[in-house]
N, CA and C atoms as a LAMMPS dump frame, in Angstrom:
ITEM: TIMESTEP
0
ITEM: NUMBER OF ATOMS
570
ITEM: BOX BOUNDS ff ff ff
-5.0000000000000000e+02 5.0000000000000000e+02
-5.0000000000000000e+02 5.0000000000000000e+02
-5.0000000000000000e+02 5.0000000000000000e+02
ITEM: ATOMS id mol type element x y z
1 1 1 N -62.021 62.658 67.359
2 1 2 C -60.897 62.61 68.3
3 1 3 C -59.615 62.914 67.525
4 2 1 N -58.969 64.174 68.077
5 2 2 C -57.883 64.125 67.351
6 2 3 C -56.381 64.28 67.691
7 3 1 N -56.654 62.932 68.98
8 3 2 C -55.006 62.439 69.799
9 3 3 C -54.378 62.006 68.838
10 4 1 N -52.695 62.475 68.89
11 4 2 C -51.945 61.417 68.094
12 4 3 C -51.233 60.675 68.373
13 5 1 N -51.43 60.399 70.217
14 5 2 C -50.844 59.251 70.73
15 5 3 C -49.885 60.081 71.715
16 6 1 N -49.274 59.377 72.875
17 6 2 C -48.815 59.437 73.891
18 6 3 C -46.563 60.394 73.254
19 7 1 N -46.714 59.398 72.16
20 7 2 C -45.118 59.561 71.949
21 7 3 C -45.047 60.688 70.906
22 8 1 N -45.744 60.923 70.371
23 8 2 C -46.26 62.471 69.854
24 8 3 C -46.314 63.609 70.625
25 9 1 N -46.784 63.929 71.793
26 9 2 C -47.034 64.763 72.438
27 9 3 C -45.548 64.341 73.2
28 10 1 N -45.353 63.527 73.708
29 10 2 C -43.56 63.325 74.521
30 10 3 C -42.568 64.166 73.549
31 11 1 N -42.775 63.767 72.62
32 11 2 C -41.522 64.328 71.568
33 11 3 C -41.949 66.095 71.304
34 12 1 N -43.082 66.837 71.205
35 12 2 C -43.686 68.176 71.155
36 12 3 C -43.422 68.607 72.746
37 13 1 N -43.388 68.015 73.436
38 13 2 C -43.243 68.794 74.998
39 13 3 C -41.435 68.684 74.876
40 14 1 N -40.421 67.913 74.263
41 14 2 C -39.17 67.845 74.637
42 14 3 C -38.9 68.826 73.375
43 15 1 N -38.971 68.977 72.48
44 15 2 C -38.755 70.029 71.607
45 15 3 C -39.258 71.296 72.094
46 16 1 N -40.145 72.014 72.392
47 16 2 C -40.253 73.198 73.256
48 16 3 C -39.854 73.327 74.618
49 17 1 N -39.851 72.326 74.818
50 17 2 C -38.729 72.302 76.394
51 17 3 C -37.011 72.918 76.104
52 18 1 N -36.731 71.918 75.052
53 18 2 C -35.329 71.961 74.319
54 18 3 C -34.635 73.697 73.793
55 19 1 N -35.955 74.381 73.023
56 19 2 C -36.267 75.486 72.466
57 19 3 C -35.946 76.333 74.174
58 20 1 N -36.936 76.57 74.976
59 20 2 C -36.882 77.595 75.4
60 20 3 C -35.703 77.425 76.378
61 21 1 N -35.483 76.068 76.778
62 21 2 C -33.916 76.093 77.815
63 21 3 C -32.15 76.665 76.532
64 22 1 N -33.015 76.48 75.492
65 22 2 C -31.721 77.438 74.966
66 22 3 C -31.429 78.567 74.887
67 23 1 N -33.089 79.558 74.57
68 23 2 C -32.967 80.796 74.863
69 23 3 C -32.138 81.302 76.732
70 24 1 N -32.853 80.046 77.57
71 24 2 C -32.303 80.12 79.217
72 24 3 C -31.049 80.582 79.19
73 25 1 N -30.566 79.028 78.49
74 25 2 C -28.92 78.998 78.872
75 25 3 C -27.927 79.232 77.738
76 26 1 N -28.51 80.011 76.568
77 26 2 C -27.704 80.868 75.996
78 26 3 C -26.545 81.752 76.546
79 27 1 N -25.46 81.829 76.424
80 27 2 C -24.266 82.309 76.846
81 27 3 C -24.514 84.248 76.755
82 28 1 N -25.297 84.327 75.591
83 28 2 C -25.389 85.706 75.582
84 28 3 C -26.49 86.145 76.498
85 29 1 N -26.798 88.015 77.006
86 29 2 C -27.858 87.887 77.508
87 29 3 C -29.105 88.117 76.47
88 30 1 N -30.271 87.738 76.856
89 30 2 C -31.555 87.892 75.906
90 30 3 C -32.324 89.449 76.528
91 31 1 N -33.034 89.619 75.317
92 31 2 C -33.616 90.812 76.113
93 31 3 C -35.305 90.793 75.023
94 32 1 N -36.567 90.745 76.08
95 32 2 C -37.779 90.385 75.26
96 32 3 C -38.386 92.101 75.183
97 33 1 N -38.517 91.854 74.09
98 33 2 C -39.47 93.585 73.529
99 33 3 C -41.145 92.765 73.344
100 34 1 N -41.971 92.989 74.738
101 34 2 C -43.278 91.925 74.214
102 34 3 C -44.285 93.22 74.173
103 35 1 N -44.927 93.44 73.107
104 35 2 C -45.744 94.193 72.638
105 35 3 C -47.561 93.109 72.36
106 36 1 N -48.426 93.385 73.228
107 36 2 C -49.677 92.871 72.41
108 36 3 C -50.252 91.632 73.344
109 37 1 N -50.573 90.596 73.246
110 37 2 C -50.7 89.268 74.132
111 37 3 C -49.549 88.208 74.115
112 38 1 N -49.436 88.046 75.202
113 38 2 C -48.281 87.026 75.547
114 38 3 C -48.851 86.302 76.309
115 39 1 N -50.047 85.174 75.998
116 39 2 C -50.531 84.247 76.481
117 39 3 C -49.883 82.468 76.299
118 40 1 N -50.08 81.917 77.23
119 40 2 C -49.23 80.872 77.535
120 40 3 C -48.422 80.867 77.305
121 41 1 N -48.11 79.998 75.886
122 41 2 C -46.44 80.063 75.469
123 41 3 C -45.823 81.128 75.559
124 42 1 N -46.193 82.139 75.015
125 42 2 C -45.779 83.568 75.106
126 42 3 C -45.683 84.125 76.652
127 43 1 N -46.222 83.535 77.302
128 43 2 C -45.618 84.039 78.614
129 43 3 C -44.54 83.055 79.216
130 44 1 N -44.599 81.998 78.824
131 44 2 C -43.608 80.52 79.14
132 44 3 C -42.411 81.187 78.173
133 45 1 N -42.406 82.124 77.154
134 45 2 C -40.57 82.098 76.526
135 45 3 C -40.435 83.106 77.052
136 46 1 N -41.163 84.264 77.482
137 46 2 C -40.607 85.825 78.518
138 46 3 C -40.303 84.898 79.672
139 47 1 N -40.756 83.854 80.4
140 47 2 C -40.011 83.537 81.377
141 47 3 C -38.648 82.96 81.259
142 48 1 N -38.593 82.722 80.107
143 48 2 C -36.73 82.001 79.825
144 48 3 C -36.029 83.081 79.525
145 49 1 N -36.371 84.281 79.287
146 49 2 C -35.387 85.333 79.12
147 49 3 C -34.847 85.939 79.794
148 50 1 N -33.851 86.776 80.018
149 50 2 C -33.049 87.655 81.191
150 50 3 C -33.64 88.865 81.178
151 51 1 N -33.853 89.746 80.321
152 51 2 C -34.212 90.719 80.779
153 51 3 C -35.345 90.981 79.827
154 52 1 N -36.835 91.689 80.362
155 52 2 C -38.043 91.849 79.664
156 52 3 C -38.764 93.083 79.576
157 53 1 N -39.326 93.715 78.696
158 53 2 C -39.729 94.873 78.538
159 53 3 C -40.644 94.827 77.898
160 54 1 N -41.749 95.527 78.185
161 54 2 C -43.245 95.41 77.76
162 54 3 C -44.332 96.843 77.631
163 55 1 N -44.478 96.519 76.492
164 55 2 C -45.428 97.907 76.239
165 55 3 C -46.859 97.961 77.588
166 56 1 N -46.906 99.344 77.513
167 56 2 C -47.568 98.904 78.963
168 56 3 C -49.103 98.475 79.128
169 57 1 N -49.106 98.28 77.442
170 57 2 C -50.952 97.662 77.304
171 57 3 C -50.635 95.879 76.835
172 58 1 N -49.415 95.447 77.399
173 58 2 C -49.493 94.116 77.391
174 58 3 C -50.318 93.609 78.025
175 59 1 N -50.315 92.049 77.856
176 59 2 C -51.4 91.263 78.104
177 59 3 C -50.623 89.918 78.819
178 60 1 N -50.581 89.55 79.593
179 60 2 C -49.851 88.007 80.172
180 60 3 C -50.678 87.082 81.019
181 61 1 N -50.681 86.035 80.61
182 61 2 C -51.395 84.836 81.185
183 61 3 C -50.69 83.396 80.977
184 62 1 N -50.975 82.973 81.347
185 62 2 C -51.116 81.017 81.713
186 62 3 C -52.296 80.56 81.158
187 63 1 N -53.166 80.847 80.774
188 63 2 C -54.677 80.2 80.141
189 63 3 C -54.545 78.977 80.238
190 64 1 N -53.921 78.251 79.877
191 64 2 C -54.043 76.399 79.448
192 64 3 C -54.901 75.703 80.765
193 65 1 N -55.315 75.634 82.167
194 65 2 C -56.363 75.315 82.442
195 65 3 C -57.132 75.625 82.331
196 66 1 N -57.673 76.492 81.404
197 66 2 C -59.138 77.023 80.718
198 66 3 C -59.318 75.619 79.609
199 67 1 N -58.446 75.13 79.123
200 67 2 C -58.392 74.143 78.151
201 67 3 C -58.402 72.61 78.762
202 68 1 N -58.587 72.406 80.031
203 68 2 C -57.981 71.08 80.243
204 68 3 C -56.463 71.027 79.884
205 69 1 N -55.37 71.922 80.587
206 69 2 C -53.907 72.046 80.106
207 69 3 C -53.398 72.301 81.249
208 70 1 N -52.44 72.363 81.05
209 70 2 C -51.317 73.148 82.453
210 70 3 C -50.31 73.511 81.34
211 71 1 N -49.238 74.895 82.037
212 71 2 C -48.37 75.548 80.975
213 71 3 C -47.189 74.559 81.244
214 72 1 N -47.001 73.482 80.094
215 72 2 C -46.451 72.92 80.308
216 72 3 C -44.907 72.615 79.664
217 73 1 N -44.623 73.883 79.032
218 73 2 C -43.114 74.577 78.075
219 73 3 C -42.738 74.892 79.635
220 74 1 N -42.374 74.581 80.113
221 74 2 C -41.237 74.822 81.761
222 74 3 C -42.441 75.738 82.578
223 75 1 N -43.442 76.768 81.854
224 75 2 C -44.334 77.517 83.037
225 75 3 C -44.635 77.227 84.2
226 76 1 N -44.659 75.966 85.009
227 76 2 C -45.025 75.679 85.715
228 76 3 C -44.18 75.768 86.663
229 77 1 N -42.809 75.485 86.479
230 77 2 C -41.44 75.654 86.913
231 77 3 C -40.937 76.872 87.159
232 78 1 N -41.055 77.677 86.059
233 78 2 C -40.31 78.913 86.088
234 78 3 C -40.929 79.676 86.997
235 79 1 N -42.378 79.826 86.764
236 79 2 C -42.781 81 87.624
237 79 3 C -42.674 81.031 88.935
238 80 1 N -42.711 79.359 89.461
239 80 2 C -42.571 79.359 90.957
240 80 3 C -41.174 79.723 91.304
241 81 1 N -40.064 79.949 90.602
242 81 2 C -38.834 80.295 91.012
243 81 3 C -38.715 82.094 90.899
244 82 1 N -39.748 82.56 89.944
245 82 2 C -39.315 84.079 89.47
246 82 3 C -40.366 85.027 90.469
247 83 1 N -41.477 84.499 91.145
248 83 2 C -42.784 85.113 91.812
249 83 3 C -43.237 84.076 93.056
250 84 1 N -43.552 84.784 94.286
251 84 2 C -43.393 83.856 95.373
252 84 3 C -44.622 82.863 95.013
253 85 1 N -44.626 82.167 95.517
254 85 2 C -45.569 80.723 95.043
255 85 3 C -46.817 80.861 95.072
256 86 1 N -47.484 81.291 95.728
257 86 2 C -48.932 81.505 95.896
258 86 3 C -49.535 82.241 95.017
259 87 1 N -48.78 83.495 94.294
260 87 2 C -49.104 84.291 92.915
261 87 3 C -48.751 83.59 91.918
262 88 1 N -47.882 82.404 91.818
263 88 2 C -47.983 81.582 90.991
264 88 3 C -48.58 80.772 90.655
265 89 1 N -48.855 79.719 92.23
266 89 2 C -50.347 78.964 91.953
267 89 3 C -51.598 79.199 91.384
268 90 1 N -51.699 80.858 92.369
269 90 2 C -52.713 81.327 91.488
270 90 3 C -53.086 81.615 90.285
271 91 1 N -51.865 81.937 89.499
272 91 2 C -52.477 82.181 87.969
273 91 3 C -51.963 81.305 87.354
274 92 1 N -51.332 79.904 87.527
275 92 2 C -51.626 78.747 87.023
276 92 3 C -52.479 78.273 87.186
277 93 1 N -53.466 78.084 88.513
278 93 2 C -55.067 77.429 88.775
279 93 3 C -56.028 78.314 88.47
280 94 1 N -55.929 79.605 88.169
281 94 2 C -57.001 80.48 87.519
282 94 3 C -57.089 80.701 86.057
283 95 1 N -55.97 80.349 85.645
284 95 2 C -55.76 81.018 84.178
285 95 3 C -55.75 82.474 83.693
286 96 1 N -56.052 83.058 84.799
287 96 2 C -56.256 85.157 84.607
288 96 3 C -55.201 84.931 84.043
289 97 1 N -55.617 86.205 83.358
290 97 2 C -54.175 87.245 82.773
291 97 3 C -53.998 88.509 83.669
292 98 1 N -52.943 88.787 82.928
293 98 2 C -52.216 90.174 84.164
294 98 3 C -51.824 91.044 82.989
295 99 1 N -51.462 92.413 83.33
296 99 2 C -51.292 93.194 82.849
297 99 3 C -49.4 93.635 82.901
298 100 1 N -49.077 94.514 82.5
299 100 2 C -47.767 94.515 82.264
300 100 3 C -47.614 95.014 83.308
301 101 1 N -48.393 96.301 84.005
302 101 2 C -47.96 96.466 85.431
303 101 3 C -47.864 95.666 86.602
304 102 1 N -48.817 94.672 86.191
305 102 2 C -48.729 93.877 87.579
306 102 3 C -47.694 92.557 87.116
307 103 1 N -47.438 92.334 86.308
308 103 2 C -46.057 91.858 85.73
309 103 3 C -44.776 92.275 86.068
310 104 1 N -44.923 93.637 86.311
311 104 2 C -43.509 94.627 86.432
312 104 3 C -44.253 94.416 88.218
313 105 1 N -45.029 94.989 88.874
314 105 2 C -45.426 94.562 90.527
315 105 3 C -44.57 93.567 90.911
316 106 1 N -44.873 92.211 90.294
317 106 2 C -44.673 90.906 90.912
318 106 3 C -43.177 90.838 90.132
319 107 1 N -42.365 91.114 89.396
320 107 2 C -41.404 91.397 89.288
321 107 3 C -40.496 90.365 88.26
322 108 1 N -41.815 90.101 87.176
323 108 2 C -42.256 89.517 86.065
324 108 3 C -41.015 90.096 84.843
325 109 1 N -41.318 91.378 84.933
326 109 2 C -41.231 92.534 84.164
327 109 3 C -40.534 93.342 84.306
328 110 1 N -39.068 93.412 83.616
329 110 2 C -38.374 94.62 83.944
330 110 3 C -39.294 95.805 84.471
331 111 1 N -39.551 96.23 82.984
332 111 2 C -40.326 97.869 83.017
333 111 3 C -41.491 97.353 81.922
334 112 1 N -42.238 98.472 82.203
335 112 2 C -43.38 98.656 81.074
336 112 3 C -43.398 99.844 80.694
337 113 1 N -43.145 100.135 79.463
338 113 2 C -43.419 101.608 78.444
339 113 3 C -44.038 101.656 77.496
340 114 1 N -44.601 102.801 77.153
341 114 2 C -45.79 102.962 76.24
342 114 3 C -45.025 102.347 74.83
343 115 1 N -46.349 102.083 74.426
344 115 2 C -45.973 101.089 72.944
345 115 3 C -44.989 101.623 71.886
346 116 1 N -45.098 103.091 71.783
347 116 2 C -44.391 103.542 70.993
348 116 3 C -42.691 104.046 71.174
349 117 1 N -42.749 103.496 72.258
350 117 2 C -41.319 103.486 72.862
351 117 3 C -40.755 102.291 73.413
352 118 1 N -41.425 101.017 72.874
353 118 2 C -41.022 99.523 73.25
354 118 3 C -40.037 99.15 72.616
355 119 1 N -39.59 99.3 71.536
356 119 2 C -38.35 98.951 70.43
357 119 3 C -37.439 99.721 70.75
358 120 1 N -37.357 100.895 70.907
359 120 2 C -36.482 102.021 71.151
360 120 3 C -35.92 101.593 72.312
361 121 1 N -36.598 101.371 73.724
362 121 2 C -36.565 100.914 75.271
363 121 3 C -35.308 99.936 75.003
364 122 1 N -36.126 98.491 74.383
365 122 2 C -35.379 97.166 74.136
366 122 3 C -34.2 97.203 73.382
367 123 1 N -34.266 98.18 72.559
368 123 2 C -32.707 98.424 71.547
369 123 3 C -31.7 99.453 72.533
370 124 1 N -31.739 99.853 73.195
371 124 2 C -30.964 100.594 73.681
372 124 3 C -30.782 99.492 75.427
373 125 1 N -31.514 98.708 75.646
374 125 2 C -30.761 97.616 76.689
375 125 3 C -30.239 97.016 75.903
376 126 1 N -30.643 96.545 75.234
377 126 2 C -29.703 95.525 74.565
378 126 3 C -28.301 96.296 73.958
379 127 1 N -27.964 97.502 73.627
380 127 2 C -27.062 98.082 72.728
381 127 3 C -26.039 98.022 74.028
382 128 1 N -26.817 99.026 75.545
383 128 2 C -26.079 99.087 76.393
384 128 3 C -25.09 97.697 76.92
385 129 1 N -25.999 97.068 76.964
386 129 2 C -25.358 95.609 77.236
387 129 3 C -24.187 94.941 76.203
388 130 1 N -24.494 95.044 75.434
389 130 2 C -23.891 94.556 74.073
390 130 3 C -22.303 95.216 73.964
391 131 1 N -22.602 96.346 74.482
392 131 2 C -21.133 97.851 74.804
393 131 3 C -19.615 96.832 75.832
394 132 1 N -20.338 95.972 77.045
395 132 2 C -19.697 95.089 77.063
396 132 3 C -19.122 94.006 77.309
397 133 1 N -18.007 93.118 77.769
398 133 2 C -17.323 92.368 77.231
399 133 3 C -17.863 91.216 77.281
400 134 1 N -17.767 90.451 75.805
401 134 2 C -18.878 89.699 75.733
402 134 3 C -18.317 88.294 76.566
403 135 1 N -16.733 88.288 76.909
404 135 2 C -16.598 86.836 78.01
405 135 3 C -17.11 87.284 79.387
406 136 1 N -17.08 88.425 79.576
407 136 2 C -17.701 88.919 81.476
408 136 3 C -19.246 88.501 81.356
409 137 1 N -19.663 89.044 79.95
410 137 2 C -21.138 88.588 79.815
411 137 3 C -21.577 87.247 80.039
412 138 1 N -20.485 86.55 79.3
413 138 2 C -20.941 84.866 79.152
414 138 3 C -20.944 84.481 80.516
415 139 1 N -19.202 84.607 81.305
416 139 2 C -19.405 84.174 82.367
417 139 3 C -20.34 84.5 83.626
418 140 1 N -20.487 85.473 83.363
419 140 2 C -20.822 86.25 84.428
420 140 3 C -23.02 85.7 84.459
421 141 1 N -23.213 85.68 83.094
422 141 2 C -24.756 85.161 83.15
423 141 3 C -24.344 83.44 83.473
424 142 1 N -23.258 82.535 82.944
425 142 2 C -23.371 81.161 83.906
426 142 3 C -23.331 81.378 85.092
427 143 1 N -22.63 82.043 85.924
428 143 2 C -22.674 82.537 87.342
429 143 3 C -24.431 82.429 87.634
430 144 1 N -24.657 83.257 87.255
431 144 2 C -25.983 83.74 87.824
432 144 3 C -27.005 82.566 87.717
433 145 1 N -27.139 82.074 86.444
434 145 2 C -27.904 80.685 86.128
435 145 3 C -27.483 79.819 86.764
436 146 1 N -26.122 78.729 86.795
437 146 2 C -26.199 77.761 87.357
438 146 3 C -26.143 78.311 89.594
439 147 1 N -25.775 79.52 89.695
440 147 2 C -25.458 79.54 91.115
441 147 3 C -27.366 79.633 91.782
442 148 1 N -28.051 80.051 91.017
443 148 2 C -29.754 80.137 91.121
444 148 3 C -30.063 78.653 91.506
445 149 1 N -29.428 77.658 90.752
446 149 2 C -29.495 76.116 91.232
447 149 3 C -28.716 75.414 92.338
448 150 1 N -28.136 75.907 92.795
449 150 2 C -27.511 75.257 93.988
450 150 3 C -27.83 76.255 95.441
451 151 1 N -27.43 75.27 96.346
452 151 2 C -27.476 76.081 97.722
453 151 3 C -26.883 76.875 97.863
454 152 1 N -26.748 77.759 98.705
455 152 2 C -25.869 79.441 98.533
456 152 3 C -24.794 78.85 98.633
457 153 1 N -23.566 78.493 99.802
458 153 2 C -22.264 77.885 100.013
459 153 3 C -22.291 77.35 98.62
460 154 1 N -22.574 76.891 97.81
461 154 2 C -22.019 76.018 96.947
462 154 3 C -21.513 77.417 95.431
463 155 1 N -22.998 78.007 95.333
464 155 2 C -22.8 78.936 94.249
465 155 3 C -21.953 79.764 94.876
466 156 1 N -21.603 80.17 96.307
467 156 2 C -20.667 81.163 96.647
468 156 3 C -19.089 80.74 96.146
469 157 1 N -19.036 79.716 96.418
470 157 2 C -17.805 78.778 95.909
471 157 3 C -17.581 78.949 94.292
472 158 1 N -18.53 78.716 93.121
473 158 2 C -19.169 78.659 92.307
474 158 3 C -18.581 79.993 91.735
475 159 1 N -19.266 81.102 92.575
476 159 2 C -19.001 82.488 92.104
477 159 3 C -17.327 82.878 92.337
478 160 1 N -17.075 82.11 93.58
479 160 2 C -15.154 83.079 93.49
480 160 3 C -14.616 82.063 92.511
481 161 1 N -14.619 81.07 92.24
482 161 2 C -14.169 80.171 90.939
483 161 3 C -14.122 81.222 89.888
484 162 1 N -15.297 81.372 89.325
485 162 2 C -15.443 82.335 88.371
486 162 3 C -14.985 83.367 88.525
487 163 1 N -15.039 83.926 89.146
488 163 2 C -14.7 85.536 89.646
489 163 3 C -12.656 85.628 89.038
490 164 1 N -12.662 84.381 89.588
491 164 2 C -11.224 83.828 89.477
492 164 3 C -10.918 84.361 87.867
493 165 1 N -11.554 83.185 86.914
494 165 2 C -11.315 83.676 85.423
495 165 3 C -10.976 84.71 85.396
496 166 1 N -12.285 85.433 85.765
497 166 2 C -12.808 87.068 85.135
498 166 3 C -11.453 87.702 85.785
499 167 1 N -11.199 88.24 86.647
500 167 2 C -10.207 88.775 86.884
501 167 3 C -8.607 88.446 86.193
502 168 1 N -8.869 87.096 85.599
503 168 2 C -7.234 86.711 84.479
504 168 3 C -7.56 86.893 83.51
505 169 1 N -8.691 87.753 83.269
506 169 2 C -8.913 87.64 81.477
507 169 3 C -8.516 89.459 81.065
508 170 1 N -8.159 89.733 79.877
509 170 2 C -7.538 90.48 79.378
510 170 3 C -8.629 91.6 79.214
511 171 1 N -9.67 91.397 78.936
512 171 2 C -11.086 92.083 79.347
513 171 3 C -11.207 93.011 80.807
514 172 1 N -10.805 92.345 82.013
515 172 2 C -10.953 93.006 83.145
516 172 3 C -9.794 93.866 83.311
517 173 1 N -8.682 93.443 82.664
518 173 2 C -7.502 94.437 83.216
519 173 3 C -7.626 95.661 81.987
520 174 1 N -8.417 95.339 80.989
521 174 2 C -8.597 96.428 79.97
522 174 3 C -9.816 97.41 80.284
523 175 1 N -11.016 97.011 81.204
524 175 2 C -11.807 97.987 81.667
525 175 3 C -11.289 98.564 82.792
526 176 1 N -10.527 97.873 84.078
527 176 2 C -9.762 98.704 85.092
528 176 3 C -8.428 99.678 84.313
529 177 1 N -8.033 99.778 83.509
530 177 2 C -7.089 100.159 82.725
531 177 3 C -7.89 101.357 82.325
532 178 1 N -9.117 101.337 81.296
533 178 2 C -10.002 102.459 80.695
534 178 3 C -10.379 103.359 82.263
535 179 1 N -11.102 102.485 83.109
536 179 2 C -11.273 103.451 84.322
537 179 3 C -10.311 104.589 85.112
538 180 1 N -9.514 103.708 85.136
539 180 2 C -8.477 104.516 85.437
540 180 3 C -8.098 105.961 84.713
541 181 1 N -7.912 105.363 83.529
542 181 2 C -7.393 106.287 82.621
543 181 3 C -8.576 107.172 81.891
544 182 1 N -9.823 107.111 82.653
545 182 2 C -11.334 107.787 82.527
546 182 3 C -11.48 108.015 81.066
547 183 1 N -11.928 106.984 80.299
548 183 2 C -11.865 106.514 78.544
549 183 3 C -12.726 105.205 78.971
550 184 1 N -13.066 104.967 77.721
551 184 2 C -14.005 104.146 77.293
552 184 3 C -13.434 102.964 77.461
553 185 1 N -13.937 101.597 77.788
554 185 2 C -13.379 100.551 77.441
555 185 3 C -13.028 100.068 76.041
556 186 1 N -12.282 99.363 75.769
557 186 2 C -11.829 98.592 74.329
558 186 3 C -11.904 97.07 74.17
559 187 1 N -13.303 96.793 74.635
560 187 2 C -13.37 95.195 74.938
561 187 3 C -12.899 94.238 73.887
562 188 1 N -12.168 93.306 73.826
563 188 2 C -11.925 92.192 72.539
564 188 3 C -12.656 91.073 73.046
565 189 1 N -12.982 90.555 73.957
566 189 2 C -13.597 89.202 74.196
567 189 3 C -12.9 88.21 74.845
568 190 1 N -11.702 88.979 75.399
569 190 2 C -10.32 88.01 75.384
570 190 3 C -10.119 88.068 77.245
């Protein structure tokens, strides 16, 4: 037998809990390049990420009731919010795996591209993104995260609050400024 007790496993489920709600609610956006099998855990941290890209001979599953388990790093949670419930139940009570297309189907999965164009794919979202301003970014992904948790009226409220900032920050009057003047933006962060 090789339990190590009840407060062992409490403290291993709040540390990977801890782990992947930071990748969540990281201020920046994330972007997953998953090449190969992304079983359980590996499909439990592509679900904490914002945006995902997958070679298209990936591999994704939930397995852990094959084990006497449930995916229990937030999987159980996440998927019922990202895929309507019944495709979730299901491959939490089956344990199948899925493929990157039916990942990208159920809407898992940004895109799926051939392997040799998975790094290239993921470096150039991420570069695009990165181009700009990294406070529209910050705010603009709390928007989206915490307004996903409340009732619409509330995140609508939520969103013109914010919206509020974004429009006093030196960032927005410097990309309406570049538009205008059909030039590149000059983002500072400000």
């Amino acid at each position: 037998d090789s339990r190590q007790g009840l407060a062992h496993y409490l403290d291993f489920a709040e540390i990977v809990h801890r782990v992947f709600r930071r990748f969540e609610t990281c201020d920046k956006p994330t972007v997953a390049a998953v090449n190969g099998w992304a079983l359980g855990g590996g499909t439990e941290l592509v679900l904490s990420l914002d945006i995902r890209i997958a070679a298209d001979s990936a591999k994704f599953g939930l397995p852990e009731i094959n084990l006497g388990l449930f995916p229990g790093a937030g999987g159980t949670q996440r998927i019922l919010r990202q895929i309507p419930a019944c495709r979730a139940r299901e491959l939490v009570f089956t344990g199948d795996q899925f493929t990157a297309a039916e990942a990208v189907a159920w809407g898992l999965v940004n895109r799926a591209v051939p392997k040799a164009e998975l790094m290239a794919e993921a470096m150039a979202t991420a570069q695009k993104i990165a181009a700009k301003s990294p406070l529209i970014l910050k705010l603009t992904k709390r928007t989206l995260r915490h307004g996903a948790e409340m009732p619409l009226g509330a995140s609508l409220a939520y969103e013109q609050a914010m919206i509020g900032l974004v429009l006093d920050s030196r960032d927005a009057h410097e990309g309406c400024r570049a538009f205008l003047e059909k030039r590149k933006a000059a983002f500072t962060g400000q």
